[in-house]
Z-matrix of the N, CA and C atoms (Angstrom, degrees):
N
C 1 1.453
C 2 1.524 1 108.78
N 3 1.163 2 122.35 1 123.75
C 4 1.457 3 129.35 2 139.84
C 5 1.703 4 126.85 3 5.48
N 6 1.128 5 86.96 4 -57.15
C 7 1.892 6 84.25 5 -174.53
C 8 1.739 7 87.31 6 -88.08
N 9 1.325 8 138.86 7 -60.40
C 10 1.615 9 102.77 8 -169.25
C 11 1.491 10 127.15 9 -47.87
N 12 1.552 11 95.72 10 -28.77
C 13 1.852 12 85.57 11 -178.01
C 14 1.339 13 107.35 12 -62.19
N 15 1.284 14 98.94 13 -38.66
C 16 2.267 15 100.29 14 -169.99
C 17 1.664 16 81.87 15 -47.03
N 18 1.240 17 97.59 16 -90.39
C 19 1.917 18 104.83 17 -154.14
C 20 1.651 19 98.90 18 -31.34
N 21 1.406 20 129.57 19 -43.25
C 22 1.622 21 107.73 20 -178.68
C 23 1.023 22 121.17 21 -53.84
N 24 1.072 23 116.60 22 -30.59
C 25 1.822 24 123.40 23 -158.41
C 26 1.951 25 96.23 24 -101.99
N 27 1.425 26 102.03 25 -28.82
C 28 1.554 27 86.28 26 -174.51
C 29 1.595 28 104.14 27 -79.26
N 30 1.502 29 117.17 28 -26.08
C 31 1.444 30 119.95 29 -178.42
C 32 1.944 31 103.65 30 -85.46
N 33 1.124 32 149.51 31 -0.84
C 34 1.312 33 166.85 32 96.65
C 35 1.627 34 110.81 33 7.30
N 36 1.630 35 97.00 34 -60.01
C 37 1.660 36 98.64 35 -158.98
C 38 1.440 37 100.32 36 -103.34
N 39 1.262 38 125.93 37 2.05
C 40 1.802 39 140.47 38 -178.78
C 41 2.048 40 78.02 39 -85.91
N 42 1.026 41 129.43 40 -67.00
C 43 1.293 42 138.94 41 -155.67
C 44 1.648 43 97.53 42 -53.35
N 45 1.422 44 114.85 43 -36.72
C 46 1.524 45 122.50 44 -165.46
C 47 1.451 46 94.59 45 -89.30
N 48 1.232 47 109.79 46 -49.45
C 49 1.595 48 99.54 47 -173.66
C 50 1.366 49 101.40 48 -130.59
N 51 1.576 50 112.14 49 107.12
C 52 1.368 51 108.92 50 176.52
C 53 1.372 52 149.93 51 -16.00
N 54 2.312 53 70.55 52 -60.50
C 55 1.734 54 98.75 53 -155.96
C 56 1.567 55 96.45 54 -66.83
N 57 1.453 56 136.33 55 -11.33
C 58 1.382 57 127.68 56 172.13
C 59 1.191 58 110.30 57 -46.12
N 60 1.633 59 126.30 58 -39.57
C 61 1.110 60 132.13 59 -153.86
C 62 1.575 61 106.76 60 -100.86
N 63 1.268 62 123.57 61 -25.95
C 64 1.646 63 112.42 62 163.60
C 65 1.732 64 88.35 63 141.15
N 66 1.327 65 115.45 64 13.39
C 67 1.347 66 93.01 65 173.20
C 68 1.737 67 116.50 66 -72.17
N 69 1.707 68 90.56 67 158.63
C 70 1.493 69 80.87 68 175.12
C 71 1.480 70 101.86 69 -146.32
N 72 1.943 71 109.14 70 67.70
C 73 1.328 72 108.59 71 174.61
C 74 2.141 73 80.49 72 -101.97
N 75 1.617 74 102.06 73 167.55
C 76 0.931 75 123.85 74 156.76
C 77 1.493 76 127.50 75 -59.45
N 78 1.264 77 122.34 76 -23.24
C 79 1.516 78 120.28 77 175.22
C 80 1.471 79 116.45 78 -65.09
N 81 1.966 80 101.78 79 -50.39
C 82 1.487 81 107.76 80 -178.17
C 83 1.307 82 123.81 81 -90.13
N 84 1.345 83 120.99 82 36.66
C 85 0.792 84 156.76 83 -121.59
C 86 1.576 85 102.85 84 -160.33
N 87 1.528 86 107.07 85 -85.25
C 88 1.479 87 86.05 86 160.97
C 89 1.680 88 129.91 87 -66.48
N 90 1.834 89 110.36 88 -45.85
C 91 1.383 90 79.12 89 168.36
C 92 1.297 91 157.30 90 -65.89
N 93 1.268 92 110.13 91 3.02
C 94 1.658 93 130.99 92 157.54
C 95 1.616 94 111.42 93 -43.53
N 96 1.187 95 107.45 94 -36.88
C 97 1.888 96 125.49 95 -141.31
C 98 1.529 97 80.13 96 -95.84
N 99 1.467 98 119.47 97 -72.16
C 100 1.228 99 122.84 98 177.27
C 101 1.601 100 127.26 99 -53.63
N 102 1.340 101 131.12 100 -21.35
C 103 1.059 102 137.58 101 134.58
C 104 1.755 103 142.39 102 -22.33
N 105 1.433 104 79.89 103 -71.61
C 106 1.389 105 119.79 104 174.10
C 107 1.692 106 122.10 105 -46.27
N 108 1.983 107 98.73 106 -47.93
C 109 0.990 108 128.23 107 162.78
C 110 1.699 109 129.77 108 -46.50
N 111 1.650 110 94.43 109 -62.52
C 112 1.233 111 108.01 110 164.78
C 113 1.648 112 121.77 111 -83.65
N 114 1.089 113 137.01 112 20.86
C 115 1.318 114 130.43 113 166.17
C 116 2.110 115 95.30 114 -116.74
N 117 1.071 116 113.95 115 -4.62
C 118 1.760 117 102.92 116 174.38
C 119 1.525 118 98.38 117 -98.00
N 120 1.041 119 116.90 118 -6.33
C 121 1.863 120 125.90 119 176.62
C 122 1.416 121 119.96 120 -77.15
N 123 1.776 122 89.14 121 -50.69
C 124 1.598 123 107.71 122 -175.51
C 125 1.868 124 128.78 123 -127.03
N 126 1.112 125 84.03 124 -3.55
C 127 1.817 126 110.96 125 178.49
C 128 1.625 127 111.61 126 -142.48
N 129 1.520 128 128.58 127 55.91
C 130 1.125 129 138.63 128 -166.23
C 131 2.121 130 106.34 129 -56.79
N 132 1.518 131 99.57 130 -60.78
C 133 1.302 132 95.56 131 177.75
C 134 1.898 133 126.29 132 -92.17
N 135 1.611 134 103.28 133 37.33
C 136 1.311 135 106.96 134 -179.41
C 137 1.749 136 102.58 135 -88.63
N 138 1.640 137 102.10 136 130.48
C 139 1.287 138 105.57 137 177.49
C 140 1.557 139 119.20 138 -53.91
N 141 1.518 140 115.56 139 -23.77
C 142 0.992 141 122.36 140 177.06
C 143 1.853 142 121.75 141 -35.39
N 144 1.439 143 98.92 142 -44.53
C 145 1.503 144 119.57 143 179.99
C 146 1.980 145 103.34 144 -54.91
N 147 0.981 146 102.24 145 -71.89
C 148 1.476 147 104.56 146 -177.84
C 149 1.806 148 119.66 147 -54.72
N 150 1.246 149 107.71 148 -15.63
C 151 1.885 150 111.15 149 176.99
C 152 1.820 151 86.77 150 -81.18
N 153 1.152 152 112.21 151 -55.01
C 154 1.645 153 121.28 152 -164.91
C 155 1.645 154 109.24 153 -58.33
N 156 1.215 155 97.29 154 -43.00
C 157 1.854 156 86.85 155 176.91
C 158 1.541 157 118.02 156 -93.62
N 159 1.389 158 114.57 157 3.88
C 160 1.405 159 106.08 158 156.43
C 161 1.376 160 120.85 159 -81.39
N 162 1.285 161 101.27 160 -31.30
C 163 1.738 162 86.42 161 177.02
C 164 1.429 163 93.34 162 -103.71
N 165 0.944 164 154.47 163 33.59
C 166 1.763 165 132.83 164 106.72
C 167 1.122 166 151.14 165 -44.96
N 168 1.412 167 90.73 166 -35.53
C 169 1.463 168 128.32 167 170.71
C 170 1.848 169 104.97 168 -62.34
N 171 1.390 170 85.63 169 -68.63
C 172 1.929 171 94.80 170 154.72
C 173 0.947 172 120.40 171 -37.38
N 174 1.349 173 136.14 172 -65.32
C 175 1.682 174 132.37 173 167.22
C 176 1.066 175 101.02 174 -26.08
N 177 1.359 176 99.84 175 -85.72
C 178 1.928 177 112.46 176 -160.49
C 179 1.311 178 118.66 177 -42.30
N 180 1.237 179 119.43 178 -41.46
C 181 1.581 180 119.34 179 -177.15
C 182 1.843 181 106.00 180 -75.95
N 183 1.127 182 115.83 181 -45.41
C 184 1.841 183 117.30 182 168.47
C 185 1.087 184 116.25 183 -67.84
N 186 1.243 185 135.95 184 -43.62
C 187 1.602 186 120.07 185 -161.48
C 188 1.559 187 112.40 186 -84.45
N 189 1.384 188 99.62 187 154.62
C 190 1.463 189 108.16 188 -156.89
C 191 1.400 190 113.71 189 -81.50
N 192 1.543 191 109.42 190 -27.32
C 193 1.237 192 124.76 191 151.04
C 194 1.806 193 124.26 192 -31.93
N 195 1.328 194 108.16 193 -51.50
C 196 1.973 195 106.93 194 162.90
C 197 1.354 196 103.74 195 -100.38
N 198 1.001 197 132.85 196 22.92
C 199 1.805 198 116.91 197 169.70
C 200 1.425 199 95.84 198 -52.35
N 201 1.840 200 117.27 199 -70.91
C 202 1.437 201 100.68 200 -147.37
C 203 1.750 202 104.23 201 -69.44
N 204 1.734 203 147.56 202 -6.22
C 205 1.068 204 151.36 203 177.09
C 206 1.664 205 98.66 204 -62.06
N 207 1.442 206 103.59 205 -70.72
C 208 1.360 207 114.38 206 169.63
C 209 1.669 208 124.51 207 -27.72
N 210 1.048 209 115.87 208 -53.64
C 211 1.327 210 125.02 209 -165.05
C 212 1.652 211 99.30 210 -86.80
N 213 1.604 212 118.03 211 -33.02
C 214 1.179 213 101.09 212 170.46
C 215 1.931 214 118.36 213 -73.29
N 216 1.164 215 86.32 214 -22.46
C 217 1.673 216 98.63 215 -175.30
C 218 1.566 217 97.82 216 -37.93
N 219 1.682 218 102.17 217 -51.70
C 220 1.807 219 119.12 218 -160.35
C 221 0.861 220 114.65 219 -59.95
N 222 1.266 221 119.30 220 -26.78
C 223 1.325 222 121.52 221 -175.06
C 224 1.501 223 137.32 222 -80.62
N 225 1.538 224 93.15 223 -19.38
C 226 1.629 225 121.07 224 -154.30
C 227 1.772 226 89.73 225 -104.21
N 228 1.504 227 99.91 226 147.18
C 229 1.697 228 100.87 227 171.04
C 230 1.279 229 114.57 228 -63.60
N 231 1.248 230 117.23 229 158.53
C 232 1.722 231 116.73 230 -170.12
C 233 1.601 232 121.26 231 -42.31
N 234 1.868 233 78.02 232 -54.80
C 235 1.882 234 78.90 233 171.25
C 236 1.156 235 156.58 234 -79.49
N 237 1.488 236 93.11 235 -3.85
C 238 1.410 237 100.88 236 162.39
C 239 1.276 238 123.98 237 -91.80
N 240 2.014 239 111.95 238 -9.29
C 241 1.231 240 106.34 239 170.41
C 242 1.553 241 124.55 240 -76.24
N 243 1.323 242 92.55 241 -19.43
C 244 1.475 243 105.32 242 -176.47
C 245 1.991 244 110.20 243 -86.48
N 246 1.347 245 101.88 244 -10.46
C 247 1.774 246 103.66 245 172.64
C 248 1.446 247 82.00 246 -69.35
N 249 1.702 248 114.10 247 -71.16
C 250 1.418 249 107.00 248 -154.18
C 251 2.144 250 126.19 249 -40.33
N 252 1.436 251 87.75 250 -29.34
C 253 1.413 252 77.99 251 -162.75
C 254 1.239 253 106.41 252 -98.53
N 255 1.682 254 116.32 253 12.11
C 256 1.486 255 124.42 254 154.11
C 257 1.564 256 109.52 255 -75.80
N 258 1.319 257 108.68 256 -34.22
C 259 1.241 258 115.65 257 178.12
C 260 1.948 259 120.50 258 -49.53
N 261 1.936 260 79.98 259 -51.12
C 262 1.490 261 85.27 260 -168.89
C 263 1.682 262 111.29 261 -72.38
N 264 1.428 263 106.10 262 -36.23
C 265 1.611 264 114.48 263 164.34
C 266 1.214 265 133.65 264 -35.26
N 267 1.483 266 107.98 265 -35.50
C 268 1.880 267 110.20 266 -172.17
C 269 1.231 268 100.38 267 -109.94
N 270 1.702 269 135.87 268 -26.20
C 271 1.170 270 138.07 269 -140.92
C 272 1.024 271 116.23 270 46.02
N 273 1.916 272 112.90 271 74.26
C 274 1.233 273 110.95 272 172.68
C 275 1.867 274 92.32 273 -121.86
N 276 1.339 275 104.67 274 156.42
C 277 1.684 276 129.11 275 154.18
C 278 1.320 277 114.51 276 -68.57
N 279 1.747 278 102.51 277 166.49
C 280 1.247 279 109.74 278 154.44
C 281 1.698 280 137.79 279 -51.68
N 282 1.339 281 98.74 280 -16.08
C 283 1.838 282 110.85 281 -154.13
C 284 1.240 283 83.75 282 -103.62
N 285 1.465 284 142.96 283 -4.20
C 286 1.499 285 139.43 284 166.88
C 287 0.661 286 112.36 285 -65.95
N 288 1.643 287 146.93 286 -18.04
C 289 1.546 288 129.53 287 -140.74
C 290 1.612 289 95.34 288 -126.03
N 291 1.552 290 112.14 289 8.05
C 292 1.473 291 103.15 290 -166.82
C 293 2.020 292 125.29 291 -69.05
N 294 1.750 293 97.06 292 -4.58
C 295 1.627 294 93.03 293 160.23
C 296 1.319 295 105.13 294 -83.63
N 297 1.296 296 135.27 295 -54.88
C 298 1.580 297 137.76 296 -160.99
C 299 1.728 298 105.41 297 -66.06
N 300 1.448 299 118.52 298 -41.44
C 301 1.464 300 108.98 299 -174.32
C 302 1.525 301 105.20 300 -123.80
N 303 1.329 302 114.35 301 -43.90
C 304 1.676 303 96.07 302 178.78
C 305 2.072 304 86.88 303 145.27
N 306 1.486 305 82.21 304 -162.08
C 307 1.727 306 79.72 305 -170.54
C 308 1.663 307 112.64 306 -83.89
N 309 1.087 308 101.95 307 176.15
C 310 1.862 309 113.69 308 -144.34
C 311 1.520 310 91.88 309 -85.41
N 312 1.737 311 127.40 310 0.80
C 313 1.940 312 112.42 311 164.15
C 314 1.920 313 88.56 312 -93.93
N 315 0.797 314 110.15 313 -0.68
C 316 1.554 315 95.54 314 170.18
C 317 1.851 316 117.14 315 -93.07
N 318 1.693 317 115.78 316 -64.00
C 319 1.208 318 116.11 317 142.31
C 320 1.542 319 123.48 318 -28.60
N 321 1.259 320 143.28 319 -12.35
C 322 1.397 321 136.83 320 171.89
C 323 1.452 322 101.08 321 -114.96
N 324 1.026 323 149.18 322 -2.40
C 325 1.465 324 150.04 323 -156.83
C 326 1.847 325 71.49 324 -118.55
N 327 1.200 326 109.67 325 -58.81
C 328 1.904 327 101.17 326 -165.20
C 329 1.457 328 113.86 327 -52.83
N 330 1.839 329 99.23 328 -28.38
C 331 1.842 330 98.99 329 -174.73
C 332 1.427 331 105.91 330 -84.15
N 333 1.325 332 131.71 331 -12.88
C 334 1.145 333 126.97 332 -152.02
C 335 1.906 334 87.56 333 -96.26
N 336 1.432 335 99.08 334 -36.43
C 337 2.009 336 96.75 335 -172.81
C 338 1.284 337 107.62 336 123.57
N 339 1.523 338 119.13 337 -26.30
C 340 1.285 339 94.14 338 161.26
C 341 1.533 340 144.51 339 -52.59
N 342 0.973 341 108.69 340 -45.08
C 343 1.287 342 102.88 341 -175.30
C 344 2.138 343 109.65 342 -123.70
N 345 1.344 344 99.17 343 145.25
C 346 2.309 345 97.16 344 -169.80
C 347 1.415 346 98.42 345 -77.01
N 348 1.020 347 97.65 346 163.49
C 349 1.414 348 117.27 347 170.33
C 350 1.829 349 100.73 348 -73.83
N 351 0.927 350 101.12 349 147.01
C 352 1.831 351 107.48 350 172.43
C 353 1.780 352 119.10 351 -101.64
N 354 1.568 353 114.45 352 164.69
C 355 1.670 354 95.89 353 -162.36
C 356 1.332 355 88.62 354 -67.47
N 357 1.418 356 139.37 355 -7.11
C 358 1.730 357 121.88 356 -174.38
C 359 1.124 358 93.07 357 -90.65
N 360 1.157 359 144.13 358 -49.34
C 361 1.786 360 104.29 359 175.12
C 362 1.097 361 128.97 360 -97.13
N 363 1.547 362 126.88 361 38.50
C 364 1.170 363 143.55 362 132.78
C 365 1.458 364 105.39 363 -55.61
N 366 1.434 365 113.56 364 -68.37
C 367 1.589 366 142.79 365 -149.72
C 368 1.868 367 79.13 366 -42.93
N 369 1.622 368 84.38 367 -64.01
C 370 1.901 369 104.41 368 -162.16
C 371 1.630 370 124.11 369 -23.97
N 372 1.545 371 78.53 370 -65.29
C 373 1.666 372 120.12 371 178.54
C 374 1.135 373 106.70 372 -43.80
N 375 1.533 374 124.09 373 -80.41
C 376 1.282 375 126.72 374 164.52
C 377 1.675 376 141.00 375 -25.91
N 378 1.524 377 110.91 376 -60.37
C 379 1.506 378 122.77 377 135.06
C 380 1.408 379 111.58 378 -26.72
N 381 1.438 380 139.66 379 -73.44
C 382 1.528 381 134.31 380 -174.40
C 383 1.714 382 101.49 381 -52.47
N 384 1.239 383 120.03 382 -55.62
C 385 1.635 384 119.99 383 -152.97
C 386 1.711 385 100.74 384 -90.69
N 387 1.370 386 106.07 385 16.95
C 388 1.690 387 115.37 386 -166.26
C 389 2.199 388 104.93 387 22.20
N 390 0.968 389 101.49 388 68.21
C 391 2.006 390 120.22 389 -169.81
C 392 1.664 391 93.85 390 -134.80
N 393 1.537 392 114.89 391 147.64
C 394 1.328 393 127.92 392 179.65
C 395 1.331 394 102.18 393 -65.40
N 396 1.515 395 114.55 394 142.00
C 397 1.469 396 117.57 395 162.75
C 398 1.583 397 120.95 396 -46.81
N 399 1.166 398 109.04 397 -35.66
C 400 1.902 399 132.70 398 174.70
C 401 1.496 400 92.93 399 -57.50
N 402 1.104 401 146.46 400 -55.20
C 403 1.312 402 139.44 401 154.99
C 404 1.815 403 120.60 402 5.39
N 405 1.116 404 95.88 403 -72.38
C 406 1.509 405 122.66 404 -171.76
C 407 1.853 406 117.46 405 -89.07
N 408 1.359 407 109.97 406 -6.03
C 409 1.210 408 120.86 407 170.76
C 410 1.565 409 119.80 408 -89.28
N 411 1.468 410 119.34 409 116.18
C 412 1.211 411 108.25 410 -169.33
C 413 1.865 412 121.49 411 -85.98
């Protein structure tokens, strides 16, 4: 029958990758991430990708480990939350962004809140991270 194979194979791939199943140690956790990574590289339209980043997504938003990232995320206008976590993604600095926004007391004046991002370095930004300009609009 139909439904035992599903449940074998879905209880199969919980065994391979935990975090399908609700773990929430840090190991399976990363290998989800690293997975995930390598199947949008080399397996772009495997459904696999979309089960894996929901419960990452799950990670990230529960574990206590990003609470305080998270909570700063909330606070911050979209786009600058979303510079930051380009930031934290590539390991880039402030002094990186000087084609897309300008020099790095401007980029730090933008992270701090003083001053918005403009639609040109939205435009910029976007162009670099190939991501919708709507991205960065709060």
């Amino acid at each position: 029958m139909i439904f035992s194979d599903a449940i074998e194979a879905a209880d199969s791939l919980v065994r391979i990758l935990p975090l399908l199943g609700g773990s929430t140690c840090r190991k399976d956790y990363e290998e989800a991430v690293r997975l995930v990574e390598y199947l949008v590289e080399h397996q772009p339209d495997s459904p696999l990708i979309e089960m894996l980043t929901a419960k990452i997504d799950a990670y990230e938003n529960n574990a206590p480990e990003f609470a305080e990232f998270n909570a700063r995320i909330d606070t911050e206008p979209h786009g600058v939350s979303l510079l930051r976590i380009l930031m934290d993604q590539y390991g880039l600095n402030q002094t990186d962004f000087a084609k897309e926004i300008g020099q790095r007391s401007l980029v730090s004046r933008i992270l701090k809140g003083e001053r918005k991002l403009t639609l040109e370095h939205m435009r910029n930004l976007a162009k670099r991270f190939n991501i919708p300009v709507s991205r960065f609009v709060d």
